[in-house]
Structures are given as structure tokens and as C-alpha cells.
N, C-alpha and C positions, 0 to 999 in steps of 0.2 A: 258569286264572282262575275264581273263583267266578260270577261275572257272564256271562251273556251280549253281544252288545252290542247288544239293549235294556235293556242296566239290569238284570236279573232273575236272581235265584241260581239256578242249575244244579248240582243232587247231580252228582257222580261216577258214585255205581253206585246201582241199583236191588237191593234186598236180596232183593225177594220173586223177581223175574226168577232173580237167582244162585241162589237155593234151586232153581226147579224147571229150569234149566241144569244141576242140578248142580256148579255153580261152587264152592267153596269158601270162607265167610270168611276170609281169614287176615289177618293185621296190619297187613301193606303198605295192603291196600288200604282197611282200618280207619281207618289213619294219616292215610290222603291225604283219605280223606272229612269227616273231624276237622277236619285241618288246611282243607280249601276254607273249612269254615264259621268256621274262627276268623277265618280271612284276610278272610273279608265281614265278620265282624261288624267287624274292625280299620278296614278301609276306613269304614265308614260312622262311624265315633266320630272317624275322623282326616278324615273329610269329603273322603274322595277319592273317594269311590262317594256320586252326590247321589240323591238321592229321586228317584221316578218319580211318585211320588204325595203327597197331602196328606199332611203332619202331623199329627195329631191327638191332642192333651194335654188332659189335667182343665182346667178351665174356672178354677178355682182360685177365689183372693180376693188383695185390696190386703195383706190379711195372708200369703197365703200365695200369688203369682200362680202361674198356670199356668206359665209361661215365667219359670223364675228363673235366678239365680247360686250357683255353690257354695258360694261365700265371702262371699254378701250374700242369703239366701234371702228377705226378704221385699221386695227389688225387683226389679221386673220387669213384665210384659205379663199381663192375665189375661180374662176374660168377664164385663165391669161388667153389660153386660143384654144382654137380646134385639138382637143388629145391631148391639151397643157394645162396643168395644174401651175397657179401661182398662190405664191405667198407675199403676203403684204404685211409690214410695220411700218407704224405713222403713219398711215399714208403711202408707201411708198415701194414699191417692187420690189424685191429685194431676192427674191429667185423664183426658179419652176422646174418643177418636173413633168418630162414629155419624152417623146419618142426619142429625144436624142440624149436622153442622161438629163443628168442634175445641169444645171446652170446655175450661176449666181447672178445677180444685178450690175457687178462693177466690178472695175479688177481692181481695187485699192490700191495703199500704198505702205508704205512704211509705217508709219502711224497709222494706221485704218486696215490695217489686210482684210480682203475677200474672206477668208477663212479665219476665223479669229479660237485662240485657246483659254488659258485663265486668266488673258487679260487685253484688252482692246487692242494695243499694241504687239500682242504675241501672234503670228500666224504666216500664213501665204499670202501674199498679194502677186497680179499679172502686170509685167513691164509691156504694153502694146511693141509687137516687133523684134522683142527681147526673149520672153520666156519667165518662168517663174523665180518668183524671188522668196526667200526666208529673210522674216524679220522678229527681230526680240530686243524688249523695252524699245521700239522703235526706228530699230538700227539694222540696215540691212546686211545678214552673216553668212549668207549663201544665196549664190545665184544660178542659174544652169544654163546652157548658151551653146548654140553650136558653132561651128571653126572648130580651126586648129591655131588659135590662141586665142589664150587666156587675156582679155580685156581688165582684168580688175581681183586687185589682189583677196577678194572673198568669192571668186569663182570658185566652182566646182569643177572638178577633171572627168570629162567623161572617152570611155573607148573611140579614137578617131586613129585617122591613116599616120603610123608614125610617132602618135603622142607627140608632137612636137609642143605641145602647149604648155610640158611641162620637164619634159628632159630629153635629150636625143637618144635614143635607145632603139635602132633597129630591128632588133631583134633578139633573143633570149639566146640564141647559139654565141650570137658575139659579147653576151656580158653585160654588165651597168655601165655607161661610157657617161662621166662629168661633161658638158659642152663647153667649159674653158677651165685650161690648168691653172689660173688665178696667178697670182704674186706673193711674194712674203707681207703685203701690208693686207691683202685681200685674198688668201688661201682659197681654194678650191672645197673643200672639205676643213668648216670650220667648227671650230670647241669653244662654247660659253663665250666669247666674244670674235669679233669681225674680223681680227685680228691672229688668231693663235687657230693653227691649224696644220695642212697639208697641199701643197703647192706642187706642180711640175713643171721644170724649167724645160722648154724644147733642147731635145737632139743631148740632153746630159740625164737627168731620172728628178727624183720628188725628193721636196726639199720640207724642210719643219722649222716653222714659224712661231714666235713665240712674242707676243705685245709689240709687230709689226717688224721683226729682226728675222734673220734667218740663222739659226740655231743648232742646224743641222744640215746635211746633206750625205744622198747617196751616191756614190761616181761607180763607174767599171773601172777597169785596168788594174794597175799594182802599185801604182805610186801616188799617194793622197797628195789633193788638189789644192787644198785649204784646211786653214786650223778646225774648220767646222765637219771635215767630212768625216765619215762614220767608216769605220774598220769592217771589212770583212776576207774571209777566208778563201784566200786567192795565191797563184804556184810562189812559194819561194817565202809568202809572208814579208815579202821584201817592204812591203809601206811600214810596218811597224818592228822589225829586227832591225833594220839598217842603224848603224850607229857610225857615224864619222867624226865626231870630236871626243869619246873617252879614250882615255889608253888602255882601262881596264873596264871589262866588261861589268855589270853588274856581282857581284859574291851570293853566293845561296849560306855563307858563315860569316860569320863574324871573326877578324884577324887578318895575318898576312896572306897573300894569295898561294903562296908553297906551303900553308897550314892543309895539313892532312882533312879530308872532305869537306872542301874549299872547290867551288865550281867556276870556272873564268873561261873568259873568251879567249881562245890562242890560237896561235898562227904554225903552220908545218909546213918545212920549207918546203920538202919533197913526201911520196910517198902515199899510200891509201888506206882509211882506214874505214870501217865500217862501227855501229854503237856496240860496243862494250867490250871493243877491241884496246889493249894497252898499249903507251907509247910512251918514252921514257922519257920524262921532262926535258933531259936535253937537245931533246927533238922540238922542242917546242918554245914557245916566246909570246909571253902576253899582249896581246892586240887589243883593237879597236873593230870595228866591224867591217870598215872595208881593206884593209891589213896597211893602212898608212901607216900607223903608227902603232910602231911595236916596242915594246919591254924587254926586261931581261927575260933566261930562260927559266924554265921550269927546273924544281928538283925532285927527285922520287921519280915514283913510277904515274901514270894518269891515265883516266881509262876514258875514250870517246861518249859521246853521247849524242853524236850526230856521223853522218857520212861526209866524209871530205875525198876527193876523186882525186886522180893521180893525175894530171892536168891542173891548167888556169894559173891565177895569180890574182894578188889583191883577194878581193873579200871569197874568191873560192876555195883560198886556202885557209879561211877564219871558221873555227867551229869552236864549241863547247868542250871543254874535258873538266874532270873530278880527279882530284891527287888521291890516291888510293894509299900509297907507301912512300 
């Protein structure tokens, strides 16, 4: 073997030794000498025999690197500067590694990103003065940017004073605040089209929108505003009991209203009653809700289902009773 095993080529014979031994040159031993050294240099180009020590090749260029291909001589690795490693394709710089990180050669673009994935147009590319960009099939789908707005509707949202960039939201004590109550054509908080949603009117509540109409609405107080406003449980239930044009109240039966467990709305002239207190129909006279208009009297006996007070007139004398007998 050419090698010792350190690594290290070892002659065969010592020429100057054989001379004064007396040794003779002759061919054999010419041959083997030959031959050790072709056998090392084989090992080392077949990479069976590794280095013991550094490398060391021309420094080269992006045109020509130190470290090329037979078949592709101007890519490859070469000595961009001082403590920088560069790499070259075609020809051409195309990054280095050095004291300060990685670098690339360009900041691409949309078509071309710096950083490229499973396909030429898939990667990062650098906006000079911008910041980085995401692009796919060519098209750029994220961007990142600082301010506090948002320039471009494939920004990115990142933590700034405020968030204003993307909703006004002071603070997480005070809640989610929408930054405009919208309209019924254009809702604040909308559903499946631009149109059908959640609106608030100032100084009255939120209102619901339905293919640019308003549909709905919430009000305070006791007396609904519009056909659209939405019932809720408020003193007296006066927005939805009030009845001023029946004479007779709804019936819980079927029949005449003096039909025994028959429910109606009636009037008492005088008197207090509390629920499930009797009063004897002659007491009493079928109404309307705010006691305009009143009926004959009751007959039998009838038993309250609400409290009427010993006081007032008109509809605070109108309650509920049930003919019992």
C-alpha cells in the first residue's frame, strides 16, 4: 500500500541508500516504485484515500469559481472577499456566506423570488424600502410593512400602537368596538352578502338588514316605533296588549263569551280585585283594551286573572277574567 496508516505516502525504496549499499537499480524494483505512486494518486481522484489536511485551490471568481464542474465550469464555490464564501451559477453571484449571515445576490420579484420553493415563481422576494414580500404562481399574497396602515389589501397585520391598521380596539377592558355602525345597504357586521347584516343607528340601538332593507329594529321604551321593531319585556307590556279597536277581547274557547270557561277582556266599573279573585259578571262589561268601548255585561260568576286597582279609568279598569259558573 502506498499509504501508511496515517494517511501519508510511503516510497518503497530509497535510491540514494541502494546506491551506496551497492544495491542495484533494476526494473522490478523501478516498476513497484511506479506503480505505489500511480496507485496513490488513483486512490485520491477515486476518493478512497481522504485528505489528511486542508484543501487548498485558487480563490477563483463567479466567472470562473475555484471549486468548479467539468461539465459546467462557471458554477460552483469560490472567494467572494476577505471571510466570504461565494457561490456562483452561470456565471453569476448569486449569494455568500460571511460574517454577517447568509446573503443572496438580488431581492427578486414576483416572478423570480430571492428565495425560491417547488417552483421558480413560488418564494420570498425583497421590495427595496418596503420589506418582504410572499409570492405564489407569481402573484404577490403577503406582504409585511411597518406603520400603522395597512397600504394594500394582501398586507400582513403586525402588533403596532393601537392596531389601527386594522380595527379600532383600544384596549381588551373596553371590548371589540366595529369603527363604523354601517347602514341597512352596507351593515356593520355582515352575512354572506354586503348587504344582509347588523347595523346601528345613532342615539336609537341595531338594526337588521336583509338584501339592503331594514327588517328589523331594536328601540327602548314601551311603545313600538314601527312595524319593524322587535318586542321586548318591558312594565305594563303596553306595546303589545294594548288593543283599541276590538270590542271583545280575544277568547281562549270557542262560543259565546258568557259560555262557561270562555276568557275575555272586561271592564269593572268600581272595585279591587287581585288573580283568582271572583266577581260576578254583573260587575262586569266586555271591553276593548283601553275601556272605549264596552259591551253588555257578563253573566255568572268570573274569576280575575290579573290585578285591576281601585283607582283610574279607561284601560286601568280593563283586565282579563274566566266565566267559572
Amino acid at each position: 500500500m502506498p499509504f501508511n496508516p496515517s494517511g501519508v505516502f510511503v516510497r518503497l525504496y530509497n535510491w540514494v541508500s541502494d546506491r551506496d549499499n551497492d544495491i542495484p537499480i533494476d526494473s522490478a524494483r523501478m516498476d513497484a516504485e511506479m506503480n505505489g505512486m500511480a496507485d496513490a494518486l488513483t486512490a485520491i481522484v477515486a476518493q478512497t484515500q481522504p485528505f489528511t489536511g486542508p484543501m487548498v485551490v485558487a480563490p477563483g471568481t463567479f466567472v470562473t469559481p475555484g471549486v468548479a464542474f467539468s461539465n459546467d465550469t462557471n458554477t460552483g464555490i469560490y472567494r467572494d472577499a476577505a471571510d466570504s464564501l461565494g457561490f456562483a451559477g452561470g456565471g453569476v453571484k448569486q449569494g455568500a456566506i460571511n460574517t454577517n449571515g447568509l446573503q443572496l445576490r438580488a431581492n427578486g420579484n414576483e416572478a423570480n423570488p430571492a428565495i425560491q420553493f417547488d417552483s421558480a415563481n413560488n418564494g420570498i422576494f425583497w421590495v427595496l424600502g418596503g420589506g418582504p414580500r410572499f409570492t405564489a404562481a407569481g402573484v404577490t399574497i403577503g406582504r409585511i410593512e411597518g406603520g400603522s396602515d395597512l397600504p394594500s389589501t394582501v398586507s400582513l397585520v403586525t402588533r403596532v400602537a393601537g392596531d389601527a391598521r386594522y380595527v379600532s380596539y383600544p384596549s381588551l377592558e373596553n371590548g371589540f368596538e366595529i369603527p363604523t355602525g354601517g347602514s341597512f345597504s352596507t351593515p356593520a357586521i355582515q352575512f354572506g352578502n354586503i348587504n344582509n347584516g347588523i347595523y346601528w343607528e345613532l342615539g336609537s340601538g341595531p338594526r337588521f338588514a336583509a338584501g339592503g332593507g331594514t327588517i328589523a329594529r331594536l328601540d327602548g321604551g314601551t311603545s313600538l316605533a314601527t312595524a319593524e321593531a322587535i318586542v321586548t319585556r318591558q312594565s305594563g307590556d303596553a306595546r303589545y296588549c294594548l288593543d283599541t279597536t276590538l270590542a271583545v277581547r280575544t277568547r281562549m274557547a270557542e262560543g259565546s263569551p258568557n259560555q262557561l270557561g270562555v276568557a275575555c277582556q272586561m271592564r269593572m266599573a268600581t272595585g279591587t280585585v287581585a288573580p283568582n279573585d271572583t266577581v260576578a259578571g254583573s260587575a262586569l262589561v266586555f271591553s276593548n283594551g283601553d275601556g272605549s268601548v264596552t259591551g253588555s255585561a257578563g253573566s255568572g260568576t268570573w274569576r280575575a286573572l290579573c290585578i285591576i286597582g281601585s283607582g283610574g279609568a279607561g284601560a286601568a279598569r280593563v283586565g282579563s277574567f274566566m266565566r267559572i259558573t
